[in-house]
C-alpha positions as a Markdown table, in Angstrom:
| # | Residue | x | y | z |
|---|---|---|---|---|
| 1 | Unk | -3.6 | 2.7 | -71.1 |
| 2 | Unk | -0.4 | 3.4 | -73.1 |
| 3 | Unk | 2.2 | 6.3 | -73.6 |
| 4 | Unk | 4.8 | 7.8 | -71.5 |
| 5 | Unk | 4.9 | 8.1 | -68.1 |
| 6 | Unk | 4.9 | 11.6 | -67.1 |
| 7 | Unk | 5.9 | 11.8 | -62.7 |
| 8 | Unk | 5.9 | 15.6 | -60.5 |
| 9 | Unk | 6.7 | 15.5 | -57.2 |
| 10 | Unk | 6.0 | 18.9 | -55.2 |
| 11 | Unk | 8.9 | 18.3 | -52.3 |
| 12 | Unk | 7.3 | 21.7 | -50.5 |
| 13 | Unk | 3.6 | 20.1 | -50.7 |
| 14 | Unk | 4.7 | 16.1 | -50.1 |
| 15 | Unk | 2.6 | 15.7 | -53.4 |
| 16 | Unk | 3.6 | 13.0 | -56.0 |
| 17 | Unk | 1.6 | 12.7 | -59.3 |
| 18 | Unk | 1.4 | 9.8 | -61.8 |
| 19 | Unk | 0.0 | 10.1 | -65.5 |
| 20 | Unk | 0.5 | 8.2 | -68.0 |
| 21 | Unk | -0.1 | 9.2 | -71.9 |
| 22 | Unk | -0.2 | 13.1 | -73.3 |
| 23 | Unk | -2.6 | 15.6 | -71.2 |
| 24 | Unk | -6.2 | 15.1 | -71.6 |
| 25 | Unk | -9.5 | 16.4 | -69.6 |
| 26 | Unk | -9.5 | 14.8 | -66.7 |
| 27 | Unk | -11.2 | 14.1 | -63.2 |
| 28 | Unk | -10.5 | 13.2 | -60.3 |
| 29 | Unk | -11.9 | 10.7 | -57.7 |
| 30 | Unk | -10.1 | 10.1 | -54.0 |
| 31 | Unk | -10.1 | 6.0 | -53.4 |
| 32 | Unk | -8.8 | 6.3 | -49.9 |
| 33 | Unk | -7.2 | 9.3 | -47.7 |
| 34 | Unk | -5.3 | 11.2 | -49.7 |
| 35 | Unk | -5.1 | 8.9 | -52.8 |
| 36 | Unk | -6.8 | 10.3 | -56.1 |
| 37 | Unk | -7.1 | 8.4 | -59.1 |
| 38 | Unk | -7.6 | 11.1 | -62.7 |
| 39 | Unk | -9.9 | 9.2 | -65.1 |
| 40 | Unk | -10.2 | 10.2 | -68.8 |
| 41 | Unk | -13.4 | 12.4 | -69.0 |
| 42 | Unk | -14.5 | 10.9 | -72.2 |
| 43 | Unk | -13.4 | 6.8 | -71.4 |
| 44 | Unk | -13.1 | 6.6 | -67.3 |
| 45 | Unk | -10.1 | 4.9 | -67.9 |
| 46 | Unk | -7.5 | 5.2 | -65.2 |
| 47 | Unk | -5.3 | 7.8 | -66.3 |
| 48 | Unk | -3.4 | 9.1 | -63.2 |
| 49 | Unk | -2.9 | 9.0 | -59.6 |
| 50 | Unk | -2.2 | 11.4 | -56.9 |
| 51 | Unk | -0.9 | 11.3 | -53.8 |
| 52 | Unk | -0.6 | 13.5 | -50.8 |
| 53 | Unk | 1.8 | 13.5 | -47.8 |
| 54 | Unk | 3.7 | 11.0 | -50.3 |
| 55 | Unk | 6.7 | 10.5 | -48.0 |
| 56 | Unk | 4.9 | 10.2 | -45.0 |
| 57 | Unk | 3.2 | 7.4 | -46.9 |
| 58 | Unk | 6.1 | 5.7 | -48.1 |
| 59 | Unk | 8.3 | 5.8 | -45.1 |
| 60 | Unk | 12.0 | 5.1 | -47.1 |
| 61 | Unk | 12.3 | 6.6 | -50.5 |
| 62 | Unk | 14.7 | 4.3 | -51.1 |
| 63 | Unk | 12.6 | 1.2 | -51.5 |
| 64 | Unk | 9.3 | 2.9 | -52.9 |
| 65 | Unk | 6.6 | 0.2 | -53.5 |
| 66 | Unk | 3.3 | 1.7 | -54.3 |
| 67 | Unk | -0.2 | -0.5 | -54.9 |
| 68 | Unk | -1.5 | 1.7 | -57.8 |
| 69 | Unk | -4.8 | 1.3 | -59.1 |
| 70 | Unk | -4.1 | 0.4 | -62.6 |
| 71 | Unk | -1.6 | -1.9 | -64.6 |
| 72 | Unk | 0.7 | -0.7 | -67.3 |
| 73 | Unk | 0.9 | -2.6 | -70.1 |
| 74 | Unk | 4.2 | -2.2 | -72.3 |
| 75 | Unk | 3.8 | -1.9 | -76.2 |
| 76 | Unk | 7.1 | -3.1 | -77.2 |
């Protein structure tokens, strides 16, 4: 998975979303409560994840540390 990391948080809804790369058709699968990861229709590769009640989830924004379901790997 390459390409910019594109983040929307919804502070009304507590939702946080993840994507990485341009916008693509996309599904969605839920891993755990309230945890979706968004797979490429045509690869399954991880493309996203979604998060509901985010900041209930994360207790302190200020140190925000997040097991996501995928690893980013940097093309430099």
């Amino acid at each position: 998975m390459t390409g910019n990391m594109r983040i929307y948080y919804d502070e009304d809804g507590d939702y946080l979303e993840i994507f990485i790369g341009g916008p693509k058709p996309n599904y969605g699968e839920e891993i755990t409560s309230g945890v979706t990861v968004f797979k490429d229709e045509k690869t399954d590769e991880i493309i996203g994840v979604g998060i509901i009640n985010f900041r209930k989830k994360s207790k302190d924004l200020k140190d925000i540390e997040l097991k996501l379901p995928f690893k980013i790997v940097s093309a430099s």
